[in-house]
N, C-alpha and C positions, 0 to 999 in steps of 0.2 A: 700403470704397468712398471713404471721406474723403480716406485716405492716395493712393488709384491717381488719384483726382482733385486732390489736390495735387498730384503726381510729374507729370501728364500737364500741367499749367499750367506746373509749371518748364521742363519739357523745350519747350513752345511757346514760353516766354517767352526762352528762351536760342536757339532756332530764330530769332524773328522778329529777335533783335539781331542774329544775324548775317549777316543778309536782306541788307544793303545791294549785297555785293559775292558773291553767289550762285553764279557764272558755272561752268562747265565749269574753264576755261584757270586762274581761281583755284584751284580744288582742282586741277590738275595739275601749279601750282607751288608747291604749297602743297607735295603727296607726294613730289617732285624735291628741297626742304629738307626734310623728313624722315626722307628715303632717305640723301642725304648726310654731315646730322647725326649720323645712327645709325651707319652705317655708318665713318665718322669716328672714332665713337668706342674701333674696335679692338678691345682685350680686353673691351670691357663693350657691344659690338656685334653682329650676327647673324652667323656662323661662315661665311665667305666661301667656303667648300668646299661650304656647302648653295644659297647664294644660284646659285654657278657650276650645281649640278646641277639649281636650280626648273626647272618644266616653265612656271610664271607667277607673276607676283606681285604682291601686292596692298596699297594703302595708303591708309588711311582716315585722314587728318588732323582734330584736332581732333572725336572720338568723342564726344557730348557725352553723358554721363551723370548722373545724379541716383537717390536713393534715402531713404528711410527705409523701414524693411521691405520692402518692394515696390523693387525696383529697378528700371531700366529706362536702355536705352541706345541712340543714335539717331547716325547718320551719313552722308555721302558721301565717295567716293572713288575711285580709279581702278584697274582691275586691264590687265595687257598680258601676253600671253603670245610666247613663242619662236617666231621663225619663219624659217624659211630664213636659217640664221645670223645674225638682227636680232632684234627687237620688234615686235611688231603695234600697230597703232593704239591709243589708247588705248583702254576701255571705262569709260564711269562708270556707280559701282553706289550703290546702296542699304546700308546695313545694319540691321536694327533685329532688339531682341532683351530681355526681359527676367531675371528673375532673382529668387529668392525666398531672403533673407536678412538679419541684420543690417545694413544699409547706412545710412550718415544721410551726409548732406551732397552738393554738387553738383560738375563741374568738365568738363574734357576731357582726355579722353586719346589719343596717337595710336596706331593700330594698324596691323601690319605684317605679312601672312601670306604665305605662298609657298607654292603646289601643287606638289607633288613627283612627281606622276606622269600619266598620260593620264587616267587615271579619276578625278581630283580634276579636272583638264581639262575633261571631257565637263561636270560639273556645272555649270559654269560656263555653258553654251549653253542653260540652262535659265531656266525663266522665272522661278521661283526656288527655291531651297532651301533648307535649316537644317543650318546649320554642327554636325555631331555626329552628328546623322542621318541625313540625305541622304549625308553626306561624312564619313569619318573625320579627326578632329582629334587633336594634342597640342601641350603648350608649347611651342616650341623651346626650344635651350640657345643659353645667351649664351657670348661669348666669340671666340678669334681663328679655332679650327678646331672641325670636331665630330667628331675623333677616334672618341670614348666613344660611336658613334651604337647607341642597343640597338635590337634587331630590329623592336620595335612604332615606332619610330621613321623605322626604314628603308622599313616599309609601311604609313606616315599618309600620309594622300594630302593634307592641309593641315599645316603646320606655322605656329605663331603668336607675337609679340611683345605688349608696348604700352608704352608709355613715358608715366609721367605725373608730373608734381612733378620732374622730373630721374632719375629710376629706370626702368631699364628690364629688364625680364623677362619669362617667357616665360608666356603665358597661354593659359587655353582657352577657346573660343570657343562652348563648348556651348548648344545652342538660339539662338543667335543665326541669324536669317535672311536670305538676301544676295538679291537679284533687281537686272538691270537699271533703268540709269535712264533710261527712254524718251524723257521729254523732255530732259535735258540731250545725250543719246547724239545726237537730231535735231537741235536747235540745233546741236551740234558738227562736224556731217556734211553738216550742207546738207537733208538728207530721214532718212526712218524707214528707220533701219537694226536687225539683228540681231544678238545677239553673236556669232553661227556668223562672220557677214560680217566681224565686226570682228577679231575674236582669229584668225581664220584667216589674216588678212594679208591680207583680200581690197577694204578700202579703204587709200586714201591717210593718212596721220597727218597731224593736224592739224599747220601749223606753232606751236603752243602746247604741243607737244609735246618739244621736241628739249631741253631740259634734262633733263626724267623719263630719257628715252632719254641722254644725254651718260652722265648718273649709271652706268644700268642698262651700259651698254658696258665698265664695268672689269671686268664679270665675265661672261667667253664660256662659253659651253653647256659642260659638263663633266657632261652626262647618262650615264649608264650604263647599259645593259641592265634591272638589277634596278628600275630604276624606273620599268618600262611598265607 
């Protein structure tokens, strides 16, 4: 109880320092340079033949975690999915999730998944879920193509990154939990929107969006059959 009440003070304390500038339009430009950066970095970047086939995708900048045996990991960030050959509005989400292991020390890390198919999709319009559970996960592979994609990979309906300390790799996201953020989503919209409303392309995107979307446009829908 010592240790899960220490980890829960860091995780608040490193929460409230980053309070100042909280906003929606923040983490959308915050995900738009992290999308960039990664992607930028080519061979040691997420495999642009998978980015082309997401069905959506998702980026949590600045992931903030902490741990000494008890680990635990907290974030926001923005997921947009495919629509009528564009991007849908943005959606901002929630992530929180812990972990039960050797861990000591604090930091952040960003993370980067992408839905490969409707039915990682669907999860999404829910109020919320657990990334493993609800939805199948695996790491992705880094690099310029994914050639090598094996079978379990072809039918993970999430596939996932993170990038922390300058290394980036492809990680699992097991038990971690994602739900809507209700209040940044309303702030952002004007009134209480849905994520059905949102990810369907059935509102207007903010204009604090068109960087995420600039990025997201080098790579047009290249879905396939196999991955309904």
């Amino acid at each position: 109880m010592k240790y899960g009440a220490s980890l829960m003070l860091m995780l608040s304390t490193a929460m409230w320092c980053g309070a100042a500038d909280n906003s929606p339009e923040k983490h959308i430009r915050e995900s738009a340079a992290v999308l960039s950066e990664i992607m930028g970095a080519r061979d040691r970047g997420i495999p642009e033949d998978l980015l082309e086939k997401a069905q959506c995708v998702g980026i949590i900048p600045n992931l903030k975690r902490a741990g000494f045996i008890v680990g635990a990991k907290y974030g926001k960030g923005v997921v947009t999915c495919r629509v009528n050959g564009g991007w849908s509005g943005p959606e901002m989400v929630r992530i929180e999730g812990g972990s039960i292991g050797f861990q000591i020390g604090a930091g952040e890390t960003d993370v980067v998944f992408l839905v490969m198919n409707e039915r990682g999709m669907n999860r999404l319009m829910s109020d919320k879920f657990t990334v493993g559970g609800d939805a199948s996960v695996m790491a992705g592979p880094v690099g310029r193509s994914a050639q090598a994609e094996t079978d379990a990979m072809m039918h993970a309906e999430i596939l996932a990154w993170s990038r922390s300390r300058g290394v980036f790799a492809g990680i699992a996201l097991d038990g971690a939990t994602m739900r809507p953020d209700k209040d940044d989503n309303r702030a952002m919209y004007g009134h209480d929107v849905t994520p059905q409303e949102i990810l369907h392309g059935r509102l207007n995107p903010p204009p604090g969006a068109d960087q995420l979307f600039a990025e997201l446009n080098h790579y047009p829908s290249k879905n396939s059959a196999r991955n309904r």
